[in-house]
C-alpha positions in Angstrom: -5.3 -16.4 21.9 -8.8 -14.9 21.5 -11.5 -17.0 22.2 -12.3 -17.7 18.6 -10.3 -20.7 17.3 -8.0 -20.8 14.2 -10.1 -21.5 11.1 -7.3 -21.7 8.6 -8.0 -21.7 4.6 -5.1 -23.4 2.5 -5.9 -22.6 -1.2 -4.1 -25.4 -3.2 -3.8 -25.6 -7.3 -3.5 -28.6 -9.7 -0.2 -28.3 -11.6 2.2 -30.4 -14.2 4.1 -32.3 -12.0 7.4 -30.2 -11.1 9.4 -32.9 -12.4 8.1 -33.0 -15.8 9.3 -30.7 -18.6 6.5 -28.7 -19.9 6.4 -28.7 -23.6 4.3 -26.4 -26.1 1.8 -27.4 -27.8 1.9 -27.2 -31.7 0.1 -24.4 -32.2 2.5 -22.3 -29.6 -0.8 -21.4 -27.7 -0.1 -23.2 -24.1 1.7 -26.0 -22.7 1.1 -29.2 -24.0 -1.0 -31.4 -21.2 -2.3 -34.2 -22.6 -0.9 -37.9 -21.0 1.1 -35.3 -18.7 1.4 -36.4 -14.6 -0.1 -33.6 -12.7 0.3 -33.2 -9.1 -0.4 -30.5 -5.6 1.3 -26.7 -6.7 4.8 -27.6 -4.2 4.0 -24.0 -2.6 0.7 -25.2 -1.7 2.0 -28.1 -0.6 4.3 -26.2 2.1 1.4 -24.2 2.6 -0.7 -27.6 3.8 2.6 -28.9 5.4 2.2 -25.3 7.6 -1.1 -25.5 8.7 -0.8 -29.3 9.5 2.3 -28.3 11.9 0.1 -25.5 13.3 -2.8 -28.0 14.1 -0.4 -30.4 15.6 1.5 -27.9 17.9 -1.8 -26.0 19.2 -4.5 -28.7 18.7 -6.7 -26.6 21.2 -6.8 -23.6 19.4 -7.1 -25.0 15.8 -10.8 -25.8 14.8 -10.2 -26.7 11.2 -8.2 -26.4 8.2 -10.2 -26.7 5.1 -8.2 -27.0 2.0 -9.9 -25.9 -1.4 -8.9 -25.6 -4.9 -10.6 -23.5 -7.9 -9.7 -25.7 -11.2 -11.2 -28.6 -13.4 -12.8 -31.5 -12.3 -9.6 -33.7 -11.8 -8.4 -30.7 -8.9 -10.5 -33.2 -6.4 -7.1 -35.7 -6.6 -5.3 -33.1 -5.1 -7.8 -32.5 -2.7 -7.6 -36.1 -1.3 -4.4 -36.1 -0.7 -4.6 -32.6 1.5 -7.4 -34.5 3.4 -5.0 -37.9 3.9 -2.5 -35.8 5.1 -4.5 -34.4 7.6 -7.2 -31.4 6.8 -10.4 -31.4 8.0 -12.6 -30.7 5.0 -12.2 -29.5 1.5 -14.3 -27.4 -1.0 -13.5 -27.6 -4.6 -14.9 -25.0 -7.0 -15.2 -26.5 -10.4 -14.1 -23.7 -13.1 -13.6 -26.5 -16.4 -11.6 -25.8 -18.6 -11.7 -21.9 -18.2 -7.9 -20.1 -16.9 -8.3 -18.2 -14.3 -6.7 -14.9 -13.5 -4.9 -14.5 -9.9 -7.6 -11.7 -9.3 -10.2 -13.9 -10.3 -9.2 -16.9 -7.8 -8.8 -14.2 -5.2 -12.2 -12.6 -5.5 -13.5 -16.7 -5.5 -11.4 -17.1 -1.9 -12.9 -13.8 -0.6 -16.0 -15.0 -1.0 -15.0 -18.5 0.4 -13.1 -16.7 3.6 -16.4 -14.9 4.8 -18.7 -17.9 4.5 -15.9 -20.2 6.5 -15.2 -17.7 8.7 -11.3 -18.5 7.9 -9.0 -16.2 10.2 -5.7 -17.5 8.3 -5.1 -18.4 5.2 -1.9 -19.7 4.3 -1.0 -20.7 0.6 2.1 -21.1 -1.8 3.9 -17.3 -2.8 3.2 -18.7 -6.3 2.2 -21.5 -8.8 4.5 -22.8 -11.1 2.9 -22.9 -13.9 2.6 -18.8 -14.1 4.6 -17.8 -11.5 2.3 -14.7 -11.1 2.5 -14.4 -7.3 -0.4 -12.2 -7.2 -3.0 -14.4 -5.5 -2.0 -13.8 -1.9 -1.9 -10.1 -2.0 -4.6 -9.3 -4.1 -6.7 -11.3 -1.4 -5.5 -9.5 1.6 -6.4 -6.3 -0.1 -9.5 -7.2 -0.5 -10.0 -8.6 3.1 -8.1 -5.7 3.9 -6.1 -7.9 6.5 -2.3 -7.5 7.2 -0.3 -10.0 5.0 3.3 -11.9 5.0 5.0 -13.0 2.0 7.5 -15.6 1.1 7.6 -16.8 4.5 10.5 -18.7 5.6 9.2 -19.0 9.4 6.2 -19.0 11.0 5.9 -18.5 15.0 3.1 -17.4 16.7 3.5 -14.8 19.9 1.4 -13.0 22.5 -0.7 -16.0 23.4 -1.4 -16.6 19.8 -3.0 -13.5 18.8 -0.2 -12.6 16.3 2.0 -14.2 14.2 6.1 -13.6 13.9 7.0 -14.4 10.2 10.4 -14.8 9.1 11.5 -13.5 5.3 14.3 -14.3 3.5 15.5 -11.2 1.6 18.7 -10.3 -0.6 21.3 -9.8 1.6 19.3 -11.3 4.7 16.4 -12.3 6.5 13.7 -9.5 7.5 11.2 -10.5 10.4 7.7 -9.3 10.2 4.7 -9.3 13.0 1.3 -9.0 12.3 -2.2 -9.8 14.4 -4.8 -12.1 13.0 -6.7 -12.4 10.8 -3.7 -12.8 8.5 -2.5 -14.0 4.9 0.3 -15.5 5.1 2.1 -16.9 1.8 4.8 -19.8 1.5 8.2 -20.1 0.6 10.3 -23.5 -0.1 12.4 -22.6 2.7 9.6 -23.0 5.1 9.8 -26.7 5.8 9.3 -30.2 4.1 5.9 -31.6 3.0 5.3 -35.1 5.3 4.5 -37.9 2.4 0.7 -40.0 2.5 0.4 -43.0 2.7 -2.0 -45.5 0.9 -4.1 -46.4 3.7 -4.5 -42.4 4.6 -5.5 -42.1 0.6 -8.1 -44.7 1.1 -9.6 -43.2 3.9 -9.4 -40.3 2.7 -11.8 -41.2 -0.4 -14.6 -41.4 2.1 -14.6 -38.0 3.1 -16.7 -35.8 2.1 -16.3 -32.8 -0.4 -17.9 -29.7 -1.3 -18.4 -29.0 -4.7 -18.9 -25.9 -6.4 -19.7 -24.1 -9.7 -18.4 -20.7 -10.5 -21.9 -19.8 -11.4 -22.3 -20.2 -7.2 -20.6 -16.9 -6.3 -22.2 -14.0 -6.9 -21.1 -10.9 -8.6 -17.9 -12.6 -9.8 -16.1 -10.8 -12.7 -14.0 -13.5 -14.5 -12.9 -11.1 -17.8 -9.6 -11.8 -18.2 -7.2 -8.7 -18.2 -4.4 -10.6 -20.1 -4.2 -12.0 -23.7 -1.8 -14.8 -24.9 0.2 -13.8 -27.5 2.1 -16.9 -28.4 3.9 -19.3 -26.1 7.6 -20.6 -26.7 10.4 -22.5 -26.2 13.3 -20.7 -24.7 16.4 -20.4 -26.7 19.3 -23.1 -26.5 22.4 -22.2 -25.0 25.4 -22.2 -27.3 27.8 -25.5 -26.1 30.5 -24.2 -23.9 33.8 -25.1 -24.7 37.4 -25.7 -23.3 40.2 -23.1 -22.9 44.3 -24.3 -22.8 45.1 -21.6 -20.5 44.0 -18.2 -18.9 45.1 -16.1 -21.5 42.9 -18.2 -24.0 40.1 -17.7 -22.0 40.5 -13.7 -21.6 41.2 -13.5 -25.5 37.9 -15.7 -25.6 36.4 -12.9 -23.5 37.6 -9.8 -25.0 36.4 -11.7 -28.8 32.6 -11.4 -26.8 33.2 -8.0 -26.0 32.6 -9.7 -22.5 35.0 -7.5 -20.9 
């Protein structure tokens, strides 16, 4: 390990709750999220289970982890319960109500890297809310450090100075290496998030936390390249039904032009 420590960066994103069903809104222009439970992106939350496990396994080499999150106001929550579980400190960059673009959040986390001096970030492949998984390798471009995606492993090798990451592709698993600084983003595979408990939380309300206005970072283009159409429900599937016997069920078959 060089003799700079690991400053890691675990970007983390306010989401409905991935046990709610989203619905639309009326006017079949986003998802409806008033009275809805929202909770920590469960990527991000691998991502923060990651880091913690690096911390814990090399406490001499890790200096911080600093979680942040780009969102509205309410993000902090979420921010709380990344510092109960164990992170050092936490930024949150107060957007309001405006959506952000992945290239957007990544130019914000640029900007937030150099100023931390973060050498790894780790966050979730994707959020599910848009699924875009762009975030991660938009933001090693623009670092122009080495990246990992969907990583199912994590190990660190050569005294620490790079990291071994294990993928899970079709048909496999493909191993990757790469030196720090690194981006490294998160797949469900990768482990299980520990739980908080309340005294943590508690504690966890005295910490401090930086916060931030986009209007803070400087030459930050937040056009968005994408327009909404409409948002809607997908279709319902047509009830299966029962078949008396295999011939039934290849008539069935042939009748869909199925085969």
């Amino acid at each position: 390990m060089s003799s700079k420590g690991l400053r890691i960066l675990v970007p983390v994103k306010r989401v409905i709750d991935y046990q709610i069903r989203p619905r639309v809104n009326k006017t079949k222009t986003a998802i409806e999220t008033t009275g809805v439970k929202f909770s920590i992106n469960p990527f991000d939350d691998i991502a923060l289970e990651e880091a913690l496990r690096i911390k814990e396994k090399k406490k001499a080499t890790v200096d911080a982890i600093h979680a942040i999150s780009i969102g509205p106001s309410k993000s902090q929550d979420i921010l709380r319960n990344c510092l109960a579980k164990g992170a050092d400190t936490s930024t949150l960059v107060d957007a309001g109500s405006q959506e952000l673009e992945p290239l957007a959040v990544a130019k914000i986390l640029k900007q937030v890297v150099e100023k931390q001096g973060s050498n790894l970030v780790i966050l979730g492949k994707q959020a599910i809310d848009d699924d875009n998984n762009n975030t991660g390798q938009m933001l090693a471009g623009m670092l122009n450090w080495p990246q990992a995606t969907n990583a199912a492993n994590v190990e660190f090798e050569n005294g620490g100075d790079r990291i071994k990451i294990t993928r899970e592709v079709d048909g496999g698993e493909e191993i990757v290496s790469a030196p720090l600084p690194l981006v490294i983003t998160t797949d469900l595979r990768l482990n299980q998030p520990r739980y908080v408990g309340l005294q943590n939380l508690m504690k966890a309300k005295k910490k401090p936390m930086d916060k931030l206005k986009l209007k803070d970072f400087a030459d930050l283009d937040l056009e968005s390249r994408l327009k909404l159409l409409q948002v809607v429900e997908p279709e319902p599937r047509s009830p299966g039904i029962k078949v008396g016997s295999v011939d039934e069920l290849v008539q069935n078959l042939k009748d869909a032009k199925a085969i």
